[in-house]
N, C-alpha and C positions, 0 to 999 in steps of 0.2 A: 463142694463135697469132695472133688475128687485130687483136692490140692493135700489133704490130709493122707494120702498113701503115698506120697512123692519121698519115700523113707532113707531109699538107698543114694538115690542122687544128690540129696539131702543129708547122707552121709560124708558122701566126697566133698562136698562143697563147705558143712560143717569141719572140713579136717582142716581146712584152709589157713587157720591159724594166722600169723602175722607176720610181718616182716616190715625195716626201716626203710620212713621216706625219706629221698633224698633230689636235691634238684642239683644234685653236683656233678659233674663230668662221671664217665659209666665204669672210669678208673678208677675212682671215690669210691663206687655202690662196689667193690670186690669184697668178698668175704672169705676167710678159708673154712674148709669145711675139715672140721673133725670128728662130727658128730659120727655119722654112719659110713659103711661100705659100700663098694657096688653087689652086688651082690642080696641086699636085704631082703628081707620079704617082711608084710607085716600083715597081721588079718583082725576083721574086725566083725564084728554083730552087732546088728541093727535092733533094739527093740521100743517097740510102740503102748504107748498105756492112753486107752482113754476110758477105762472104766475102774481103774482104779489099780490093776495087774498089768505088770509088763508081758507082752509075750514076742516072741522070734519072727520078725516082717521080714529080714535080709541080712546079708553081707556083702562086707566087701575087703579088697586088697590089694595093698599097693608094695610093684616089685621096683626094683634098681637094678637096671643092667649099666655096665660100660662100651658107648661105641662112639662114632666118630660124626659130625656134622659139618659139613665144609669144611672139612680138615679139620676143625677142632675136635679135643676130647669131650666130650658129653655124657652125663647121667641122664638115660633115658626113663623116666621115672611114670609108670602106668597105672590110675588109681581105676579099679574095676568096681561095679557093685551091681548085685542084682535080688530080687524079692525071693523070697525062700519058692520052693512048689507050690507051699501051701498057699500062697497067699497070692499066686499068681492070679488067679483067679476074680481077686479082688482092684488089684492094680497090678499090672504084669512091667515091671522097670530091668532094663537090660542098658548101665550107664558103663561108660568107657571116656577118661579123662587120660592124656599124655602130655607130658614137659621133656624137652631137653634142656637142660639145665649144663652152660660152659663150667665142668671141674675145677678152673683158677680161678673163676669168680663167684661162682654160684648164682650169673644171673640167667634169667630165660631168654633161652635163645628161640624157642618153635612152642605153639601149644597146640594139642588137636582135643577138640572136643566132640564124642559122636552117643548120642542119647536116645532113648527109645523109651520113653516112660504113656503105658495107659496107649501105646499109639500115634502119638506125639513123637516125631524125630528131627533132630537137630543136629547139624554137622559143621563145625566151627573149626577153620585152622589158620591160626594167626603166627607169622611171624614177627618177630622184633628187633629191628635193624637200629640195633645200640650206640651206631656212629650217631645217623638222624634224628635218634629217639622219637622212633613212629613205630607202630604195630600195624601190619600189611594183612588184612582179611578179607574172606570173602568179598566184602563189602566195600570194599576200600581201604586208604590209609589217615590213620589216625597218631597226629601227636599225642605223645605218652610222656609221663618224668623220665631221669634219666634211670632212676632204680627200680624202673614200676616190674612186679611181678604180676603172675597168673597164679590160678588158684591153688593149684597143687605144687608148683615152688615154692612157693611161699610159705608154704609145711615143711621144707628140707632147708632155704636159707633160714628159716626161724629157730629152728632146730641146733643154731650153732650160735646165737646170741649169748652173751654171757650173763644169766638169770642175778648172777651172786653181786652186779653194779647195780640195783635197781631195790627201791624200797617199797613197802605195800604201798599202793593209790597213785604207784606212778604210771602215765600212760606211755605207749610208744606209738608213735603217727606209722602207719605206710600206706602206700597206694597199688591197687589191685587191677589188673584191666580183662573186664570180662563183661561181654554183649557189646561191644566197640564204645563202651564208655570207662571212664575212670573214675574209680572210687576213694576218695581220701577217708580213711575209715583208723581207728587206733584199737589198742587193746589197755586194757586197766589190770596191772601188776597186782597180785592179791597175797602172795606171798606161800606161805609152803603149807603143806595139807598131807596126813596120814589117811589115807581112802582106802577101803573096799571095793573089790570091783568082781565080775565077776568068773574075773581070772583068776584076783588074789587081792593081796594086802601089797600096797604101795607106801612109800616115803614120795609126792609129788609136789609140783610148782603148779598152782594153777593160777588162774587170769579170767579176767570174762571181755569178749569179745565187740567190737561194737557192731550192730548187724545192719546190712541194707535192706528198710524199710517197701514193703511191698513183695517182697517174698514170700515162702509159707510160714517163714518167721517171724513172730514180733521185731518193731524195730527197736532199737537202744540196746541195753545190755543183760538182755533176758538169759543170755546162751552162759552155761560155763564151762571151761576146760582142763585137763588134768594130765598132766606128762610128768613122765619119769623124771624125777630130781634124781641124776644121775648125769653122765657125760654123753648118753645118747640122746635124751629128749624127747622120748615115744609118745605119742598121746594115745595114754591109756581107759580115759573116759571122757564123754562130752555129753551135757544133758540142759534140754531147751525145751521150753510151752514152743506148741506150736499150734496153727490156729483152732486143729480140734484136737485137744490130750496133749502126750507130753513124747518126746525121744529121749534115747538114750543108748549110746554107741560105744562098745567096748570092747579094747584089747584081747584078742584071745589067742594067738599065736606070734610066732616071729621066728626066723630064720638069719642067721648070718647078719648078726649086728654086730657094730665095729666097737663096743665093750660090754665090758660085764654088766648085767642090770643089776646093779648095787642097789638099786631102790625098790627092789623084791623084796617085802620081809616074809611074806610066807605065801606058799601058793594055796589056794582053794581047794 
């Protein structure tokens, strides 16, 4: 019963979107980024239907600053989320997910994970030493690919994929490292979509996700996603069954994106 309020954590984790695998030297896995700024901010609303009505469980949002790790440049990228007042009461979640992400590559350099869902806390902080390709955590060290992302990277490297080489029903593989294990998991290209949301009226790209099995999610490809068809890539709606009723996770603010959101055609 109590896996059904897990909303907000379950938002971060849903943002997680995709990114390419690769078993190629950590030279190969570079990407540039041009989608967003340092600087961004993005915010989101969590809502839960299991009777038939959506209503307001949480939010969450994810900043970008710029600072330095081991001498390198880094977007320090911090995806927050927590259950509204009202519903604290019900399940009380206070989730904190951070990446540094190297600027010239876009690959993860650090992830800190620190959770507090229902009472329940978990403190996870892995580094990933991209010479070795191993991720160094609490618990030891684990080989990884050479492009493997964390969860919330892999929302910002995905973010600069070029949508416009890729036909409906086509997949893209990558691999995700989170719980000290690794995930080969793809997404399936679906093509472009005029959406509703409950920020506004989009032009979007979505996809559906493929999901790890034993979650509070179904596994396969129950989940769907929707981002800005535009040159930033936001994802502005994400809606999944989940074991009791359904989510639904939507765009409602932003701050300091590095272009126009051309895929607004009217706001709400």
């Amino acid at each position: 019963m109590m896996k059904r309020f897990k909303l907000v954590g379950v938002s971060l984790l849903a943002l997680m979107a995709f990114t390419k695998r690769s078993q190629a030297p950590a030279e190969e896995c570079a990407i540039r980024n041009t989608a967003f700024n340092a600087g961004e901010k993005v915010s989101y609303t969590v809502y839960y239907n299991v009777t038939g009505l959506y209503f307001k469980a949480g939010e969450a949002t994810f900043t970008n600053t710029l600072e330095t790790l081991n001498n390198r440049p880094v977007y320090h990228i911090v995806g927050e989320g927590a259950t509204t007042s009202s519903y604290d009461w019900v399940f009380k979640v206070r989730d904190k997910y951070e990446t540094y992400i190297d600027t010239a590559t876009m690959q993860a350099l650090k992830f800190i994970r620190n959770v507090n869902e229902g009472g329940f806390k978990k403190y996870q902080n892995v580094t990933f030493n991209k010479t070795a390709n191993t991720a160094v955590t609490n618990d030891g060290v684990f080989k990884v690919p050479a492009c493997v992302q964390d969860v919330v990277s892999s929302v910002f490297y995905a973010r600069n994929i070029d949508f416009s080489k890729l036909n409906p029903e086509d997949k893209i593989a990558f691999s995700m490292f989170l719980d000290n294990e690794v995930y080969n998991m793809y997404i399936r290209y679906l093509g472009k979509e005029t959406i509703k949301t409950q920020y506004g009226k989009f032009n979007t790209i979505k996809f559906k996700p493929l999901l790890i099995k034993g979650t509070i999610f179904e596994g396969g490809e129950k989940m769907t996603v929707w981002v800005t068809d535009d040159a930033n890539h936001i994802p502005v709606r994400i809606e999944s069954p989940i074991v009791v009723g359904k989510v639904k996770i939507d765009m409602m603010g932003y701050e300091n994106i590095r272009h126009p959101l051309t895929s607004l055609i009217r706001r709400r």
